[in-house]
RODO-2510 file (C-alpha; in nm, 4 decimals, decimal comma):
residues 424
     n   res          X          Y          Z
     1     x     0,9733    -3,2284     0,6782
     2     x     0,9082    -3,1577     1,0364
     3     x     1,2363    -2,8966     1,0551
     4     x     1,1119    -2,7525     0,7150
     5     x     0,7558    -2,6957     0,8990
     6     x     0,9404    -2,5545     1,1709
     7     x     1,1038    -2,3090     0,9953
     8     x     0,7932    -2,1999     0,7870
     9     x     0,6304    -2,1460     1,1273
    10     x     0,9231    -1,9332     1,2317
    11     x     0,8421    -1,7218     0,8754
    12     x     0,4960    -1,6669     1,0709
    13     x     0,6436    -1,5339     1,3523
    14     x     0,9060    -1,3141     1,2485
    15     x     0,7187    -1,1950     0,9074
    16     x     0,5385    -0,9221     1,0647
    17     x     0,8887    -0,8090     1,2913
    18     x     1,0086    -0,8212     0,9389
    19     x     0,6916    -0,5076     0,7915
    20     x     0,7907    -0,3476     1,1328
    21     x     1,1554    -0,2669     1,0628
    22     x     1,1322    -0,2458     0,6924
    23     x     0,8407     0,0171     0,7070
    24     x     0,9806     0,2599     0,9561
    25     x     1,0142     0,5814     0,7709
    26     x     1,1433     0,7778     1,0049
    27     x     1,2654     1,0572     0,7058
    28     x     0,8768     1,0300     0,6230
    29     x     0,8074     1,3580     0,7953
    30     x     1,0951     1,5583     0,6580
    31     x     1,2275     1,4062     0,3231
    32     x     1,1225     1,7215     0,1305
    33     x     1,2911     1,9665     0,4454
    34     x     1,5874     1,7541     0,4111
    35     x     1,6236     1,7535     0,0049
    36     x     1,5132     2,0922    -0,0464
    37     x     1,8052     2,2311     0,2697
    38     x     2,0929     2,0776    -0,0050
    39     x     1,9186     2,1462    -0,3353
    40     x     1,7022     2,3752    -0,5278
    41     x     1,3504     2,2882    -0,5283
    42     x     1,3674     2,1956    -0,9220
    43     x     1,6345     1,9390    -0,8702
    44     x     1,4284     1,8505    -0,5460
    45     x     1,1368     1,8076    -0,7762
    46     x     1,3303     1,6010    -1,0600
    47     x     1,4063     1,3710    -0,7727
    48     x     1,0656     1,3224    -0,6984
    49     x     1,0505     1,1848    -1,1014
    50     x     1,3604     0,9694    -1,0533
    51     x     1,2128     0,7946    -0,8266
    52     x     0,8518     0,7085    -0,9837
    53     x     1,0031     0,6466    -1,2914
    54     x     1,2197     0,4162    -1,1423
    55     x     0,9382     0,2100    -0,9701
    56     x     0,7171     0,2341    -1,2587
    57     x     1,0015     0,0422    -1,4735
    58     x     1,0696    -0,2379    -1,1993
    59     x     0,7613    -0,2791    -1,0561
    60     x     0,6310    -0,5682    -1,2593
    61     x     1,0363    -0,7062    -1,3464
    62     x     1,0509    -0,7875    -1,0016
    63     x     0,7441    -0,9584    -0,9850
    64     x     0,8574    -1,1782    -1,2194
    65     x     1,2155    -1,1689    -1,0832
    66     x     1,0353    -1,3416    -0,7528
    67     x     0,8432    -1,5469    -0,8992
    68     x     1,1332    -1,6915    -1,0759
    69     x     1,4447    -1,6730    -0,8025
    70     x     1,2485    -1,7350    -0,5308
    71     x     1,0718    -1,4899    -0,2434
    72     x     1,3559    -1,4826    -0,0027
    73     x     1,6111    -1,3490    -0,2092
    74     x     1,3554    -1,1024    -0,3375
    75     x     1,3057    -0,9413    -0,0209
    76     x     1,6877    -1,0153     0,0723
    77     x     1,7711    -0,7916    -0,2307
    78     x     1,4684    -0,5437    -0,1123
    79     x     1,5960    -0,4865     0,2280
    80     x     1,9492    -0,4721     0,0924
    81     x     1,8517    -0,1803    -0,1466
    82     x     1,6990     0,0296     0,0958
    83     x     1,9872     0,0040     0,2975
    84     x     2,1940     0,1262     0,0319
    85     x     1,9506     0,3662    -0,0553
    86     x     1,9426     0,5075     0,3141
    87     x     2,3233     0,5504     0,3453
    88     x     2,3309     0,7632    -0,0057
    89     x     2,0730     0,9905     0,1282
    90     x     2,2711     1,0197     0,4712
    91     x     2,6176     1,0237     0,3629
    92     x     2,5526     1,1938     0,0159
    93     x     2,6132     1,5400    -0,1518
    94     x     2,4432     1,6742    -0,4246
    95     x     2,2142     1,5892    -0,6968
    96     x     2,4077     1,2802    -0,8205
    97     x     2,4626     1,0885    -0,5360
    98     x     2,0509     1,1580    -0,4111
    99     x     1,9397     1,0468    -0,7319
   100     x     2,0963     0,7356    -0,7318
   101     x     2,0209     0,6903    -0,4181
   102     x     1,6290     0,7341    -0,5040
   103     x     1,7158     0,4413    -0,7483
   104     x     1,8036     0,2175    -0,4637
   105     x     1,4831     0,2952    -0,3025
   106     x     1,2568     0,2678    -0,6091
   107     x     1,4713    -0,0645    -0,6532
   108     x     1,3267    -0,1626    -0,2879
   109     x     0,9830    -0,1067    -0,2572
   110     x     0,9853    -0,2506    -0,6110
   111     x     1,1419    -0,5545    -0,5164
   112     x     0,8814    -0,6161    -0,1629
   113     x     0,5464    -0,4948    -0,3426
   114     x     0,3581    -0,8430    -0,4178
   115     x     0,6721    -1,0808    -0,2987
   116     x     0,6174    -0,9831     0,0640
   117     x     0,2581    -1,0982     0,1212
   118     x     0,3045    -1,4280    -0,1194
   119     x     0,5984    -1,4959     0,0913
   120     x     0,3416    -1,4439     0,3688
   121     x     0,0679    -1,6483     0,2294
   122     x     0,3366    -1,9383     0,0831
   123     x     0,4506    -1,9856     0,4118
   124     x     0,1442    -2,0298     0,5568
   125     x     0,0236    -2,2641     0,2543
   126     x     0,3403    -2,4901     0,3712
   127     x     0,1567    -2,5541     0,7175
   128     x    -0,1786    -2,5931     0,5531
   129     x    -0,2618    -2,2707     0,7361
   130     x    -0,4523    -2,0794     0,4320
   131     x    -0,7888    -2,0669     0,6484
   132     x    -0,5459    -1,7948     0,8809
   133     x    -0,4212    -1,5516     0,6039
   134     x    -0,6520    -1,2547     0,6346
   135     x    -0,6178    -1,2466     0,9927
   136     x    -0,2424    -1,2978     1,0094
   137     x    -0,2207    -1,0526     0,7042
   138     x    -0,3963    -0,7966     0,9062
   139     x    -0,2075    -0,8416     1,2336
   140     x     0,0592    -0,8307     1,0030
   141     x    -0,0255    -0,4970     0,8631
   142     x    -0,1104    -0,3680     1,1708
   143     x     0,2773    -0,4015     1,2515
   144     x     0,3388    -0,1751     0,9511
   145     x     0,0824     0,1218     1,0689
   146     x     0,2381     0,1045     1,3969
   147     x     0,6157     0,1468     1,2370
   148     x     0,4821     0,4333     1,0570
   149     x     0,3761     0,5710     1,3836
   150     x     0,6608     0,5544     1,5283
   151     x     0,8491     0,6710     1,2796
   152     x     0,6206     0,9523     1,2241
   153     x     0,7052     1,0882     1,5373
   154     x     1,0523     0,9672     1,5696
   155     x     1,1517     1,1225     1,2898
   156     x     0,9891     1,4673     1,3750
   157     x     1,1923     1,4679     1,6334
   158     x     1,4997     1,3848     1,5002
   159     x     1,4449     1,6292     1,2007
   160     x     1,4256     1,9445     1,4676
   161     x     1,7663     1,8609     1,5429
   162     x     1,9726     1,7435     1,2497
   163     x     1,7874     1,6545     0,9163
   164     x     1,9863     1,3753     0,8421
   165     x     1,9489     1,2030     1,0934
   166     x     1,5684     1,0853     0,9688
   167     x     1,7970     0,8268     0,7348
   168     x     2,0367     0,7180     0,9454
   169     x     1,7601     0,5530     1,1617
   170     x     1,6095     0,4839     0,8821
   171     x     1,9319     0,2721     0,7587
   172     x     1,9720     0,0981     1,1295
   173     x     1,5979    -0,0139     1,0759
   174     x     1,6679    -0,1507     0,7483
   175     x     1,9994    -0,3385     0,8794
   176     x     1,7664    -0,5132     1,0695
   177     x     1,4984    -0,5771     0,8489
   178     x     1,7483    -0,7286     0,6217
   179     x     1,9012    -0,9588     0,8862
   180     x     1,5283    -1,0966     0,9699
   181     x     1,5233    -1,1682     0,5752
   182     x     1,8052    -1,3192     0,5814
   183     x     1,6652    -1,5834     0,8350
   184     x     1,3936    -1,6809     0,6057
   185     x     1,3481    -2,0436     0,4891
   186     x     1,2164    -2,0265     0,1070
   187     x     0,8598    -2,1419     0,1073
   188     x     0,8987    -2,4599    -0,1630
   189     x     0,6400    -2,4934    -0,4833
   190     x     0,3630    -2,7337    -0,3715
   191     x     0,3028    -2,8309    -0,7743
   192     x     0,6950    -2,9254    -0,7462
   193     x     0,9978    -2,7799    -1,0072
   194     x     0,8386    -2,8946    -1,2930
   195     x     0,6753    -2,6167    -1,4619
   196     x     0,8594    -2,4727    -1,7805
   197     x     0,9015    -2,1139    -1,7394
   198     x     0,7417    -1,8843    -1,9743
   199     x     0,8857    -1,5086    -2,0755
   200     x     0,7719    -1,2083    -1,8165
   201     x     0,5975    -1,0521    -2,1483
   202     x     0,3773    -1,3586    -2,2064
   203     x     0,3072    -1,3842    -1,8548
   204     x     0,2058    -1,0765    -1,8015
   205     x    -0,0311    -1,0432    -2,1468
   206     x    -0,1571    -1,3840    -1,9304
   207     x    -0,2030    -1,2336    -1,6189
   208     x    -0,3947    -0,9242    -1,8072
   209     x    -0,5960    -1,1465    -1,9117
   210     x    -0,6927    -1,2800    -1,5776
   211     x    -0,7399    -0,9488    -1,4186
   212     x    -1,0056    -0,8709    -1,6299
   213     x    -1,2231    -1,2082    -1,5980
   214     x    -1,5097    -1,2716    -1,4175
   215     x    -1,3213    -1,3617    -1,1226
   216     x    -1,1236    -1,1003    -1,1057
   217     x    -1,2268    -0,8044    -1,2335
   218     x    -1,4229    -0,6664    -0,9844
   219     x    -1,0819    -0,7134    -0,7450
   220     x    -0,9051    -0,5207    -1,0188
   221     x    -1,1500    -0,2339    -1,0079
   222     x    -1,1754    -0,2002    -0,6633
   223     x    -0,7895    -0,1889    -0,6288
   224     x    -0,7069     0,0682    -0,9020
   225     x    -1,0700     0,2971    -0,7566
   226     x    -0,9016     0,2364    -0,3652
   227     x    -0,5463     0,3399    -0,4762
   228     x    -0,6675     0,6732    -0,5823
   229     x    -0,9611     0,7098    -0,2932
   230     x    -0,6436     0,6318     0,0145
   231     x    -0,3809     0,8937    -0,1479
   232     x    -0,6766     1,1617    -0,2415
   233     x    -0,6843     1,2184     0,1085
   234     x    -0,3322     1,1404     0,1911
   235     x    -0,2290     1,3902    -0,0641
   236     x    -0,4152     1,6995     0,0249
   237     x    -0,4153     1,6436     0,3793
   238     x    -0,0908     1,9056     0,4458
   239     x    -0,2245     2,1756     0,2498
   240     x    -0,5732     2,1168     0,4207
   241     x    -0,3769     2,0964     0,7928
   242     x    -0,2289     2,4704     0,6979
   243     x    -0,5777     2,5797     0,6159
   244     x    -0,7597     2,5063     0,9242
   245     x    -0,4400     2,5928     1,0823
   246     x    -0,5010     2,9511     0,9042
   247     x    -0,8583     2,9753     0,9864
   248     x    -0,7842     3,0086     1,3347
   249     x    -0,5634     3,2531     1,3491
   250     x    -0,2402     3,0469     1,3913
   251     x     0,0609     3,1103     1,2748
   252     x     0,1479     2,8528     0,9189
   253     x     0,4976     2,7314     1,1184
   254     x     0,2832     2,4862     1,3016
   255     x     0,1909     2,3174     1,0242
   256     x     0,4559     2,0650     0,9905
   257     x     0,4573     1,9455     1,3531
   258     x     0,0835     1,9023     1,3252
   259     x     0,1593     1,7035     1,0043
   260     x     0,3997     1,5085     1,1674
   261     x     0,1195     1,4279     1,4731
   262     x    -0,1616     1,3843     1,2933
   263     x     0,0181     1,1251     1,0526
   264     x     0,1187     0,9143     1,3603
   265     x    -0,2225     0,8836     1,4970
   266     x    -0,3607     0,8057     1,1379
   267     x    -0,1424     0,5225     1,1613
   268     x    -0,2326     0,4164     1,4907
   269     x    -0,5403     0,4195     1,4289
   270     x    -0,5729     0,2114     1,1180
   271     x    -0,3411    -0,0621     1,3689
   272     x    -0,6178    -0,0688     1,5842
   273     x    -0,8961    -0,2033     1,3206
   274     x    -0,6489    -0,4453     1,1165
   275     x    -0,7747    -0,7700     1,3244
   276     x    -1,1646    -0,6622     1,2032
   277     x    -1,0642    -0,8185     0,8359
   278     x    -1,0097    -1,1811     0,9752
   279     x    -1,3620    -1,1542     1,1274
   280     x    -1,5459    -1,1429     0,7844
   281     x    -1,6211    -1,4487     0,5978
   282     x    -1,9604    -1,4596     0,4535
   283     x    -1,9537    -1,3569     0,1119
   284     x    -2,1912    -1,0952     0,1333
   285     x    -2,0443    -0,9082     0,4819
   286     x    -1,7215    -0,9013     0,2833
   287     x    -1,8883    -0,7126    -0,0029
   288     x    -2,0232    -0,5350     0,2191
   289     x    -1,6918    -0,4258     0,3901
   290     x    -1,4880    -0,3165     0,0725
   291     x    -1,8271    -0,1206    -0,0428
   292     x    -1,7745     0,0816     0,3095
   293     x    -1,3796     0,1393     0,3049
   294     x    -1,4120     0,2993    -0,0668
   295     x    -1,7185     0,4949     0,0723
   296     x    -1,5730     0,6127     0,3351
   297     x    -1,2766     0,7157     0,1749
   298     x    -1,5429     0,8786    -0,0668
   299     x    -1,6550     1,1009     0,1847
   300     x    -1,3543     1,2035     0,3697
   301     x    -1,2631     1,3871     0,0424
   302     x    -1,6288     1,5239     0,0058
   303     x    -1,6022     1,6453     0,3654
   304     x    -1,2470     1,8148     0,2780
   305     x    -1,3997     1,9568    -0,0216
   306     x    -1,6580     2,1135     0,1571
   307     x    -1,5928     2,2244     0,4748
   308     x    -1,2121     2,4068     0,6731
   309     x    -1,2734     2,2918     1,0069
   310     x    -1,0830     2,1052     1,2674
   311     x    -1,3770     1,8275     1,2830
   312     x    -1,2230     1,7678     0,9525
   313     x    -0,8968     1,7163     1,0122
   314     x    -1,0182     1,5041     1,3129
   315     x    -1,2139     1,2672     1,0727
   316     x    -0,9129     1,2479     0,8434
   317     x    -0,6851     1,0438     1,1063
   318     x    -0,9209     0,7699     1,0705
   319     x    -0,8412     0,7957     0,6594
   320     x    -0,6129     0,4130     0,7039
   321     x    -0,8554     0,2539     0,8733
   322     x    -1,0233     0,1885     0,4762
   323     x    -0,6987     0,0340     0,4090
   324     x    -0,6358    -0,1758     0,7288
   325     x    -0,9769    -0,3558     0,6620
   326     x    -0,9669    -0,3871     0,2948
   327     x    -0,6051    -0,4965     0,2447
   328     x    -0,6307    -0,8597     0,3893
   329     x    -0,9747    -0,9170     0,2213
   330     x    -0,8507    -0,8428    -0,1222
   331     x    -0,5025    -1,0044    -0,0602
   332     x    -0,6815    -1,3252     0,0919
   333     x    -0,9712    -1,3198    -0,2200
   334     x    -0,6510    -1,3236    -0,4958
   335     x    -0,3703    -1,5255    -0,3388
   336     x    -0,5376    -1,8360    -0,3510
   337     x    -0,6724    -1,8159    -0,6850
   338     x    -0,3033    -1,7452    -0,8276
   339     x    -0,0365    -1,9653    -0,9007
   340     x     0,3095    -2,0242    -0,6890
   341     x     0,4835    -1,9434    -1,0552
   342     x     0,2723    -1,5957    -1,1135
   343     x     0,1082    -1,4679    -0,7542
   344     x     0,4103    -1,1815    -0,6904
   345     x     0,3960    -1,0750    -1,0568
   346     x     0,0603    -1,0142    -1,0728
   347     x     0,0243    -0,8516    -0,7573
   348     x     0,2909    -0,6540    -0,8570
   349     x     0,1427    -0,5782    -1,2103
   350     x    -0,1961    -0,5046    -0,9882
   351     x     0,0316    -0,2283    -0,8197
   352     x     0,2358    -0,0726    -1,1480
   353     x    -0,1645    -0,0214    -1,2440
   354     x    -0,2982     0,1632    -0,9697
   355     x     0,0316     0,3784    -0,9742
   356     x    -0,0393     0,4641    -1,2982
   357     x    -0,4284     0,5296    -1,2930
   358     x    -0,3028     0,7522    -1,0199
   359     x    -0,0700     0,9491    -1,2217
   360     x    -0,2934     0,9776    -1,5119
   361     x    -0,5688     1,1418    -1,2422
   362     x    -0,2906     1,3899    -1,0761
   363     x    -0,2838     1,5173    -1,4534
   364     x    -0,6269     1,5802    -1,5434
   365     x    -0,7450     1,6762    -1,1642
   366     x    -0,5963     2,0748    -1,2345
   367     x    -0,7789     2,0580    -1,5112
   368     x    -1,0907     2,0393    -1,3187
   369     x    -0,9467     2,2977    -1,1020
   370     x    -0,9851     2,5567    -1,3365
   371     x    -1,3503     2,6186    -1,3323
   372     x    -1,3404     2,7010    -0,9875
   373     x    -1,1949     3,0661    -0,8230
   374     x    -1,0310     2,8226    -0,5510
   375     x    -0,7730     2,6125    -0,7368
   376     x    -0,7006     2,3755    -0,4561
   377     x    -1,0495     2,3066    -0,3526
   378     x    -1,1410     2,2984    -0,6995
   379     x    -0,9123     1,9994    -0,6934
   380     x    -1,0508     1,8482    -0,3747
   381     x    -1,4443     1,8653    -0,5366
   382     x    -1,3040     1,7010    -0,8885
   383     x    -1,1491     1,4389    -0,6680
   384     x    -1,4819     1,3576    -0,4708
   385     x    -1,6911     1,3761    -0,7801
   386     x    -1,4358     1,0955    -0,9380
   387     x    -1,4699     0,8974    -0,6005
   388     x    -1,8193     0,9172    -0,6189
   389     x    -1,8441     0,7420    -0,9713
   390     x    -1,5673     0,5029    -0,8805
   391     x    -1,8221     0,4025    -0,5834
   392     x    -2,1086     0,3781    -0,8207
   393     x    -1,9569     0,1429    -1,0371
   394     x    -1,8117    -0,0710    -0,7720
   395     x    -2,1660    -0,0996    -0,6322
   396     x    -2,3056    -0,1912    -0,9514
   397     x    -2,0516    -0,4626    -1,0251
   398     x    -2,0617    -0,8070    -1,0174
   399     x    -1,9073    -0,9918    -0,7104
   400     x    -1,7564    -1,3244    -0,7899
   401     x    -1,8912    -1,5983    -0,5689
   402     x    -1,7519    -1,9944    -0,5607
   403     x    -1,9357    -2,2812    -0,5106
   404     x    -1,7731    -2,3408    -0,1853
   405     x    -1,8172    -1,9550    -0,0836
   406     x    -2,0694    -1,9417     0,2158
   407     x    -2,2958    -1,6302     0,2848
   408     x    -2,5630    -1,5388     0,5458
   409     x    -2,9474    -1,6606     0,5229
   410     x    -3,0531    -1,3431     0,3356
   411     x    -2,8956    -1,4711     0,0016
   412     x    -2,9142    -1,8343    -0,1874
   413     x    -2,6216    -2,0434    -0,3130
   414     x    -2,6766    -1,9791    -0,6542
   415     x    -2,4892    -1,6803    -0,8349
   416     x    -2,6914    -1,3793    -1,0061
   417     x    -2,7592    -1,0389    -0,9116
   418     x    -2,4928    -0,7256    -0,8668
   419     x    -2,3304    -0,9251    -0,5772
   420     x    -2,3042    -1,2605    -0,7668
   421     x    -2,5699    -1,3623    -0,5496
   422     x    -2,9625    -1,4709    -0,6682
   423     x    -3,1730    -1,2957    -0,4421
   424     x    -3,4537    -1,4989    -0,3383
***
């Protein structure tokens, strides 16, 4: 027992290491320079489909698969794939070999989304650690803003030289990633082998079912509204760069260099407020919090749709810091309430959901668009008018609240009210 505790402590330690290599996307800058200098921009485009097809069919599989096999050889097999997927895109030619390639990668970020932070959260469930989750989860995190930093950068670099180079870092980084998975110990089942497996359809009609109780449907609105209020910005933000850029006179070639820049510090900056999210406990601060981050993210978009000015674009770098705060709170509220046998499936199915709400939006939003002489901010207005109602429901719905929850002297003990709290 004490080695096995040893080992799960060594999880700990290497698990954000682990984010670090794994999320360094140094071809993150320059993908769509690099696909559209070898193909046409419609076979660049159908890649783009290959891809988010691909995720949207394995997304919840490999939930299950997890859940089932175990989290180590999950991200083993995660790692692996983008690996694979890396030396396609580096060594490849041609529409076959990238699209298969895109495959891999789908295959990958599949295989980590919802294994990684119950492997993170099992591990630390082993020591009896749970009390440290949403501060290790957002140190953790913070690891994986600062790899996209650096590989921001890195990989703007690297691109001005030779385009493919942006994946064969990318494929050393993975190499390494995979070789931290591979010194995983498998966090054991604290119920014990005993439970009878079910089929991935009935468990996930279950787990439907428990995303929208009273427990957790206020988690499951919040993280389908903040999936579309962190890529409205992220989304728009190039186009919006080569405006400004435009409305000073400069030439549009400096656009992707100040893309490149400004996506580092974004990431740097949402590093730096990561550790904020341990730091909230009382039930009402933490309701409090997530309100803010979708706000905030609310407003960015307003600001965009309102205003081309470099004040702006200054604001937007601070567009992950919503994300670095409200991440670990919403991963620390749901991990504990799920079970060893369904926690990556869910948080995978939580994930296949947003993606989708997302790509129903990107549909309709042109639609929008069309009542307005400027299509693209047009867009940007129908996107901050959705935010805004997202916000308004979030406010006005119920926050679950335990018996054991604790919450400053403003509110009773009791539930009742829109926070779940009986105001006295």
């Amino acid at each position: 027992m004490k080695n096995y505790k040893s080992s799960l402590g060594a999880n700990i330690r290497r698990y954000p290491w682990y984010l670090f290599f794994r999320d360094c996307y140094f071809w993150g800058p320059a993908f769509f320079l690099y696909f559209s200098s070898v193909m046409s921009l419609s076979q660049v485009l159908w890649l783009e489909a290959v891809y988010y097809l691909s995720v949207a069919v394995m997304e919840v599989p490999s939930g299950y698969i997890s859940d089932r096999l175990g989290r180590k050889m999950t991200l083993v097999g995660s790692s692996a794939c983008l690996a694979i997927a890396y030396l396609l895109f580096f060594t490849g030619q041609g529409f076959p070999a990238f699209a298969l390639a895109q495959v891999f990668l789908a295959a990958g970020f599949a295989a980590a989304s919802g294994t990684d932070t119950a492997f993170h959260y099992e591990s630390l469930g082993g020591m009896n650690r749970e009390s440290d989750y949403a501060a290790l989860e957002g140190r953790a995190l913070g690891f994986s803003l600062r790899a996209g930093a650096i590989g921001a950068l890195a990989g703007g670099l690297m691109a001005t030289g030779e385009l493919k180079w942006i994946y064969g870092a990318s494929l050393c980084a993975a190499l390494v990633s995979l070789g931290i998975a591979l010194g995983f110990t498998e966090p054991l089942d604290k119920d014990g082998p005993g439970r009878r497996p079910v089929s991935m359809g009935k468990q996930v009609c279950g787990l439907m079912g428990k995303a929208l109780s009273g427990r957790f449907r206020f988690f499951t609105l919040y993280t389908l509204s903040m999936t579309l209020l962190l890529h409205f910005p992220y989304e728009f933000y190039q186009p919006y760069l080569a405006r400004v850029t435009e409305s000073l006179g400069q030439s549009g070639s400096l656009t992707p260099a100040m893309a490149g820049i400004h996506l580092a510090l974004t990431m740097m900056a949402g590093s730096l407020f990561t550790r904020f999210s341990g730091t909230i406990h009382l039930r009402c601060r933490v309701r409090q919090a997530l309100l803010a981050c979708a706000l905030f993210q609310v407003l960015l978009v307003g600001a965009m749709a309102l205003f081309v000015h470099p004040v702006v674009v200054f604001l937007l770098i601070a567009r992950t810091i919503s994300r670095a705060v409200s991440v670990p709170l919403v991963n620390a509220e749901l991990s504990p309430l799920l079970e060893r046998h369904e926690r990556s499936t869910y948080l995978s199915l939580q994930s296949l959901l947003g993606r989708l709400a997302y790509g129903i939006v990107l549909l309709v939003l042109p639609l929008g668009a069309l009542f307005f002489s400027d299509a693209f901010r047009g867009t940007l207005v129908c996107a901050a008018g959705l935010g805004l109602v997202l916000w308004i429901v979030l406010w006005l719905s119920a926050f679950p609240r335990d018996a054991s929850h604790t919450c400053c002297g403003s509110h009773s003990h009791a539930g009742g009210g829109k926070d779940g709290h009986r105001h006295p």
